[in-house]
C-alpha positions as CSV (number, residue, x, y, z in Angstrom):
1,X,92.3,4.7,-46.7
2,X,95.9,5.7,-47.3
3,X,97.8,7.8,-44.8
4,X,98.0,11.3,-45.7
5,X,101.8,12.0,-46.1
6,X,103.5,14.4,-43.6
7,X,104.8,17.0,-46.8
8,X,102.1,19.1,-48.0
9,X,103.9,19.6,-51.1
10,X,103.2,16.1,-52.2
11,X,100.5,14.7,-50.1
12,X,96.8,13.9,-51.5
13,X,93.6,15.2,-49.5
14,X,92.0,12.0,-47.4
15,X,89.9,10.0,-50.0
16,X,86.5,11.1,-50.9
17,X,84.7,8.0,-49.8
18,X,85.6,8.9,-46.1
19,X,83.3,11.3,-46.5
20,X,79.9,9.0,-47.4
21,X,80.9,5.8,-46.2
22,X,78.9,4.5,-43.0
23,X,82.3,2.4,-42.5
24,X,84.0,5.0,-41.9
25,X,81.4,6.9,-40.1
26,X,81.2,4.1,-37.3
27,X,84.4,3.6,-37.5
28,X,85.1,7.4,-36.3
29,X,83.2,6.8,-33.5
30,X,85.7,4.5,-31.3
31,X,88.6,5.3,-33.2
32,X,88.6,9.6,-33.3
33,X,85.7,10.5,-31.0
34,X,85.9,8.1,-27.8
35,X,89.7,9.0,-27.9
36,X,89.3,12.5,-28.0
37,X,88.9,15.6,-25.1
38,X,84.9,16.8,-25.7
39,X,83.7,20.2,-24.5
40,X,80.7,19.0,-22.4
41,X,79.9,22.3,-20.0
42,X,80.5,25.1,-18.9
43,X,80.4,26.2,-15.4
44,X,76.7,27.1,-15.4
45,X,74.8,25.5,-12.5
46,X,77.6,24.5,-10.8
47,X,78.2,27.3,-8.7
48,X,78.1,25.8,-5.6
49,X,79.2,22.4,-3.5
50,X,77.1,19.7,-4.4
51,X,75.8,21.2,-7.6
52,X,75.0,17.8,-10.2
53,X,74.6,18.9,-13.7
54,X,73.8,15.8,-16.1
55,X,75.6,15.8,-19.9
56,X,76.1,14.1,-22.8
57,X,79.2,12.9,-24.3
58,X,78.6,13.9,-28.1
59,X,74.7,13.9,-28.4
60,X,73.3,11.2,-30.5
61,X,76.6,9.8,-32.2
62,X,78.0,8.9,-29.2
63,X,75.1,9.4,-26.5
64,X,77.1,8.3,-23.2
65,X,75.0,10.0,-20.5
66,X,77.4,11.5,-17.8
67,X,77.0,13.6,-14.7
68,X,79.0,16.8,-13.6
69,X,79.2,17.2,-9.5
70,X,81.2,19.8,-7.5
71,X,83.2,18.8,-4.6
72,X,83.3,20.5,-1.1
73,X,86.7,21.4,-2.6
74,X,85.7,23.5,-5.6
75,X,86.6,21.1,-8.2
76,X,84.0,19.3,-10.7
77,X,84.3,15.5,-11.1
78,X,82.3,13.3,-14.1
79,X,80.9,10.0,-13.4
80,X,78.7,8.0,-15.5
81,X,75.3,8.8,-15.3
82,X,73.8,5.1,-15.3
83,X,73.1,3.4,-12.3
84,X,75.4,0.0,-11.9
85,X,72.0,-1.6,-10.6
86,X,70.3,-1.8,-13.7
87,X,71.5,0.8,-15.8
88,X,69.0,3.7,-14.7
89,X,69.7,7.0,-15.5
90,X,70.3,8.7,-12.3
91,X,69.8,12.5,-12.6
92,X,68.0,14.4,-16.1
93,X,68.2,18.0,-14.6
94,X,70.4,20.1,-12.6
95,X,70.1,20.0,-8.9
96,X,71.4,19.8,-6.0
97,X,72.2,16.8,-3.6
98,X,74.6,15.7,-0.8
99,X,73.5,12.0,-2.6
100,X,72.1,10.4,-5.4
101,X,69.2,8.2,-5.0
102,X,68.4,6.2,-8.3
103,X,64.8,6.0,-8.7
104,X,64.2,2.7,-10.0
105,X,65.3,0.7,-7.1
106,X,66.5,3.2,-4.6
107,X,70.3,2.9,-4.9
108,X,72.4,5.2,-3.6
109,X,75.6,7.2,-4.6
110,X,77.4,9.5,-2.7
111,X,78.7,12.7,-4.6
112,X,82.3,11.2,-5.1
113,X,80.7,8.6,-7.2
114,X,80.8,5.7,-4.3
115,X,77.8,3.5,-3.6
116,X,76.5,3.8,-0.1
117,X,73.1,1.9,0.4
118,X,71.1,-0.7,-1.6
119,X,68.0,-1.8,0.1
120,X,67.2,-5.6,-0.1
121,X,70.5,-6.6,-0.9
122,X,71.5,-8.4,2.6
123,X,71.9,-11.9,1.5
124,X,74.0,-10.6,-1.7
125,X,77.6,-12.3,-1.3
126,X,80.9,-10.4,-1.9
127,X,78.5,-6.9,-2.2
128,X,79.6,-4.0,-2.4
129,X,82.3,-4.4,-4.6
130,X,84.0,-1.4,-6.8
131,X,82.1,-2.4,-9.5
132,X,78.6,-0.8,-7.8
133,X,80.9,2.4,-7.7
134,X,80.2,5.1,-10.3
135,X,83.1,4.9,-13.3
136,X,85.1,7.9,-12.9
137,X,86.0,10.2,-16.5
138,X,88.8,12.4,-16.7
139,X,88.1,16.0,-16.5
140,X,89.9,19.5,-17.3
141,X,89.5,23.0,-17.1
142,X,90.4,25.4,-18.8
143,X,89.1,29.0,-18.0
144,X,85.4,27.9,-17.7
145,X,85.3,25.0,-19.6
146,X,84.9,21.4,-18.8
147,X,86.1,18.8,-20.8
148,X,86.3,14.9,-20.7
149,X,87.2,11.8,-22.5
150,X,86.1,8.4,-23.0
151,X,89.6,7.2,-23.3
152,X,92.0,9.6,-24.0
153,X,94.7,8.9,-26.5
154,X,96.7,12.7,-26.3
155,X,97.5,14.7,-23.1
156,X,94.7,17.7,-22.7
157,X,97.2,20.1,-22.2
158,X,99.2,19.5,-25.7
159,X,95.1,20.3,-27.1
160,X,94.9,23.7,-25.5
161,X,98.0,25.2,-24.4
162,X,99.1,27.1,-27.4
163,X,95.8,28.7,-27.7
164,X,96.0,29.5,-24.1
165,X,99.3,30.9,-24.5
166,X,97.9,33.1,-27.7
167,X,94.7,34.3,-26.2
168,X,94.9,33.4,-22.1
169,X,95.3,37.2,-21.4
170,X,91.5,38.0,-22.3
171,X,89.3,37.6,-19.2
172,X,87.6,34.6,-20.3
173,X,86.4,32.9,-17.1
174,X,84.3,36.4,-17.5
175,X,82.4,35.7,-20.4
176,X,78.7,35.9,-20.1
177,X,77.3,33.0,-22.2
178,X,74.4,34.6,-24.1
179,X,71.5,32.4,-25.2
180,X,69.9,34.9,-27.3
181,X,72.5,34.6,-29.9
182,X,73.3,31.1,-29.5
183,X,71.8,28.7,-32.0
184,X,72.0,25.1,-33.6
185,X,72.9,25.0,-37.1
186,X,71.8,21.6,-39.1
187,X,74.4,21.0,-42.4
188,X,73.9,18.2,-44.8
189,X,77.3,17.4,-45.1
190,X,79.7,15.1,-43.6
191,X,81.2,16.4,-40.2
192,X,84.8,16.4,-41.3
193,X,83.8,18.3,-44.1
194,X,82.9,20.8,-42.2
195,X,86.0,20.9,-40.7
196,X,87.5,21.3,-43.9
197,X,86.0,23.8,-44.7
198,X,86.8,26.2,-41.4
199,X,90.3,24.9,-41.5
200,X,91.1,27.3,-44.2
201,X,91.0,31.4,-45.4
202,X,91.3,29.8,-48.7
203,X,87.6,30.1,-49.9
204,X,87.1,33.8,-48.2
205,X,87.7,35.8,-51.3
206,X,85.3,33.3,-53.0
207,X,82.6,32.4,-51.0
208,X,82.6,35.3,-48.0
209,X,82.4,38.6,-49.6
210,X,81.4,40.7,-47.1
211,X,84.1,38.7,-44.6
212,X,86.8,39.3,-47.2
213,X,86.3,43.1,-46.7
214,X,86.7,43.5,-42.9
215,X,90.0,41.0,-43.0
216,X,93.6,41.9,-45.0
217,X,93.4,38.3,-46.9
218,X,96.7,39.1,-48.2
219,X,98.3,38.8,-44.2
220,X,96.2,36.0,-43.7
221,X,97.9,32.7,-42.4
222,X,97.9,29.4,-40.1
223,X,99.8,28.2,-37.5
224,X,99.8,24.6,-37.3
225,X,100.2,22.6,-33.0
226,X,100.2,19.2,-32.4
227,X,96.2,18.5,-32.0
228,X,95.4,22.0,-33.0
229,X,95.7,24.9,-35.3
230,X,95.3,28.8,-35.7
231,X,94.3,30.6,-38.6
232,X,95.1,34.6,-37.7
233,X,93.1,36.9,-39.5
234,X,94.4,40.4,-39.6
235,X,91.4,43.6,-39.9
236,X,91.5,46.2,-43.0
237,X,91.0,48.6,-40.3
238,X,91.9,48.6,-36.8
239,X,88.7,49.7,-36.1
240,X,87.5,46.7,-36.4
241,X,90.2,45.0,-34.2
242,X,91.8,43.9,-31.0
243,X,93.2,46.4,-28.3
244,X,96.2,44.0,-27.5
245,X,98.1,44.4,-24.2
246,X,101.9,44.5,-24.3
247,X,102.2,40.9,-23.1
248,X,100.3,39.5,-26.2
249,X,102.7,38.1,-28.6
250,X,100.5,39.7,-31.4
251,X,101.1,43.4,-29.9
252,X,101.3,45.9,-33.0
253,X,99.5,44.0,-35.3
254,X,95.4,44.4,-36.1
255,X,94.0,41.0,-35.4
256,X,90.6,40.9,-36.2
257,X,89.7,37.4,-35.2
258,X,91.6,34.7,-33.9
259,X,90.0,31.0,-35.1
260,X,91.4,28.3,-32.9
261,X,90.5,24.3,-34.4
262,X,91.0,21.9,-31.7
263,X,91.2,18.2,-32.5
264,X,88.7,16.9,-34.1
265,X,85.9,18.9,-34.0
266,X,86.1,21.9,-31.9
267,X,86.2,25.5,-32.7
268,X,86.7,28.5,-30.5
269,X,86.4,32.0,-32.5
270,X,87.7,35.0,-30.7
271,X,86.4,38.6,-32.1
272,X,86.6,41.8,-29.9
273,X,82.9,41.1,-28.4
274,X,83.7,37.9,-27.6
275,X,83.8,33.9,-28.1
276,X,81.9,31.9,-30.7
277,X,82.5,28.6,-29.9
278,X,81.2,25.9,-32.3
279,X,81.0,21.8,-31.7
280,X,80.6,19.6,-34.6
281,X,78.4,16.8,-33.7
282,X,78.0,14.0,-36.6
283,X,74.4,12.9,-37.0
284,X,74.9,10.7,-40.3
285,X,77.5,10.4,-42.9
286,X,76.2,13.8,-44.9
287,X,74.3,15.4,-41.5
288,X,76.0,17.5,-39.0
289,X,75.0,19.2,-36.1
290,X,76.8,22.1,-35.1
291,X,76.0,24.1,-32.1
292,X,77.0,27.8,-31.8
293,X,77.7,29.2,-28.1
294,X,77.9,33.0,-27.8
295,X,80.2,34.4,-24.5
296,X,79.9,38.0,-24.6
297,X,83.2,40.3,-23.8
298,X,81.8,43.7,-24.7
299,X,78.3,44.1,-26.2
300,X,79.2,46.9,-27.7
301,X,81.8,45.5,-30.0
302,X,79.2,43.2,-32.1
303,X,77.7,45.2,-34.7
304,X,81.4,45.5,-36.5
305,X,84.6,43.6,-38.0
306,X,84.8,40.2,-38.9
307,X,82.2,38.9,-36.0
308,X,79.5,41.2,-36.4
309,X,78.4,38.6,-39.5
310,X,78.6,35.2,-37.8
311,X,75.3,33.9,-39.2
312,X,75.8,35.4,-42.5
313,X,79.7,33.6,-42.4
314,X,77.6,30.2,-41.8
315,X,74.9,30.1,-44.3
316,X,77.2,30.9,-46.8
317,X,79.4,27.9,-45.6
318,X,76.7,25.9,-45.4
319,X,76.0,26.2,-49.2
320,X,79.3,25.5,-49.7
321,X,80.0,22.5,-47.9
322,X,76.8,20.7,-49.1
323,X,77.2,21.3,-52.5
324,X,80.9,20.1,-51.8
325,X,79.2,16.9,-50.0
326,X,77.5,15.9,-53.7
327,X,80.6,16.1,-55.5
328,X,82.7,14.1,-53.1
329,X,80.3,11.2,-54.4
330,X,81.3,11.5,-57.7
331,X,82.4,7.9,-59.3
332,X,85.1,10.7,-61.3
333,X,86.4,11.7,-57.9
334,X,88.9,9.9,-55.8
335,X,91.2,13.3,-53.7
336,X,92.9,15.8,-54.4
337,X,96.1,17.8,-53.6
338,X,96.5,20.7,-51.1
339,X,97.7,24.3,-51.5
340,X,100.7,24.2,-49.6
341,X,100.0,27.9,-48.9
342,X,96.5,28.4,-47.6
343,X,95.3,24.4,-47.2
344,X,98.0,23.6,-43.8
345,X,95.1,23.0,-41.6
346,X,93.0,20.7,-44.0
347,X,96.5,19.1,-44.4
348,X,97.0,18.6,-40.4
349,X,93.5,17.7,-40.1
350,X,93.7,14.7,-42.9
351,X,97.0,13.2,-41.4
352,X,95.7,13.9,-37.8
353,X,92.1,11.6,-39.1
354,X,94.3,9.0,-41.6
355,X,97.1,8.5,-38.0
356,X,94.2,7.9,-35.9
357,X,92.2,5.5,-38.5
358,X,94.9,3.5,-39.1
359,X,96.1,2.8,-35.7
């Protein structure tokens, strides 16, 4: 792999093989994913102190099994979920518990991740030790989100302070998550092509028709942040847009949807109903998952503009993408070169994944 040079007007895309090659796909794992901040709750059942809600880091493709607990002071801490016994998994369902008793051998955690009993263990010398402690992650916040990190290589707050500064006046903490119009999509395509694919307007015209219509393509643009982007899409009738307060920075204009990309896999779509938010989970070098969560703002507001046709907007990209995942294979095709217009986020991405890769 070669690194993706930082002028758009010259740089080539990432090479194709990244794309197919299981080298590259386990290679992902430790050096983009583990270093990354994941989206791995909400605050669902954990409304109260001594709530335990059990979670996975990034499903299969990195299956660390981790445990959410509130404190008697409001905040939500993550441990690993594996007993340092034996390597049990301690909790599989949301509870509550002032400890937690593995149920293997019957050790015993209190809910700041410390070990408190072990029966049989009497004659064991220099036990306890802070090895028999739960291993703490690092968690954040933001509105009601939770995220974490395996070993985190950028400061959360460079990963979601602009958008919070774009969007942070919407009542967010508010949103209703909605289950009825959440859903898992399944794309046989490589994950960061996916990514791609959402990083850019460039194919609306092309592949969304009925998107194209409710947006002004021509006003279209991106806004590229350290570890994340924003592509602004502005409605062909304000109908179909945002009632912005005076304090948003976008006051005057018609925003139809804002589509916020957060490093390297993380999308949160905001449309005057509400928040889409989509996690890209690899499952194999050409299959994704990618799980769509629905927080409702204003029923009312879903049947028009740009995110009344979410699940039309996917299929199509599906298509796309896959038949996009075939060609990448090609012996006659090696990368290619970005629009320096309408490609800045593929751009950002590809240096973002070639810096990581390489270091």
């Amino acid at each position: 792999m070669d690194i993706i040079d930082k002028d758009i007007k010259i740089a080539h895309t990432i090479d194709g093989e990244f794309y197919h090659s299981e080298k590259y796909f386990e290679l992902s794992k430790e050096k983009i994913f583990a270093k990354s901040w994941q989206l791995i709750s909400d605050r669902s059942n954990l409304d109260s102190k001594n709530s335990i809600k059990p979670v996975e880091y990034l499903g299969s493709y990195i299956s660390e099994p981790l445990v959410l607990i509130k404190q008697a002071d409001e905040t939500v801490k993550c441990f690993s979920n594996v007993c340092t016994h034996r390597g049990n998994i301690l909790v599989n369902e949301s509870c509550k518990l002032k400890e937690i008793t593995c149920k293997y051998h019957g050790r015993r955690f209190n809910n700041n991740g410390e070990f408190v009993f072990m029966p049989e263990f009497k004659d064991a010398l220099n036990f306890p030790s802070k090895k028999d402690n739960l291993t703490e992650l690092k968690i954040n916040k933001w509105k009601q989100f939770l995220f974490t990190s395996l070993n985190p290589a950028i400061n959360f707050s460079s990963l979601i302070s602009e958008m919070d500064k774009r969007i942070g006046w919407m009542p967010i903490e508010k949103f209703k998550f909605d289950l009825k119009t959440s859903k898992d999509y399944y794309v046989n395509a490589n994950w960061a092509l996916y990514c791609d694919n959402y990083l850019e307007g460039f194919h609306i015209p092309f592949v969304h028709k009925d998107l194209n219509k409710t947006i002004d393509y021509n006003k279209y643009y991106t806004e590229i942040n350290n570890y994340s982007s924003l592509q602004l899409a502005e409605g062909s009738s304000n109908e179909m847009c945002f009632d912005l307060p005076r304090e948003s920075p976008d006051f005057g204009k018609n925003i139809a949807a804002y589509y916020f990309w957060a490093y390297p896999n993380m999308m949160f779509n905001f449309y005057p109903w509400g928040l889409s938010v989509n996690i890209v989970k690899p499952l194999k070098t050409n299959l994704t998952k990618v799980e769509f969560k629905s927080y409702v703002w204003d029923e009312n507001k879903r049947q028009s503009g740009a995110g009344s046709i979410v699940d039309k907007v996917e299929k199509e990209d599906e298509e796309i993408v896959e038949n996009v995942q075939k060609g990448v294979k090609s012996r006659f095709y090696k990368k290619g070169r970005f629009s320096p217009k309408m490609e800045k986020g593929v751009h950002h991405f590809h240096k973002l994944i070639s810096d990581f890769i390489l270091t």
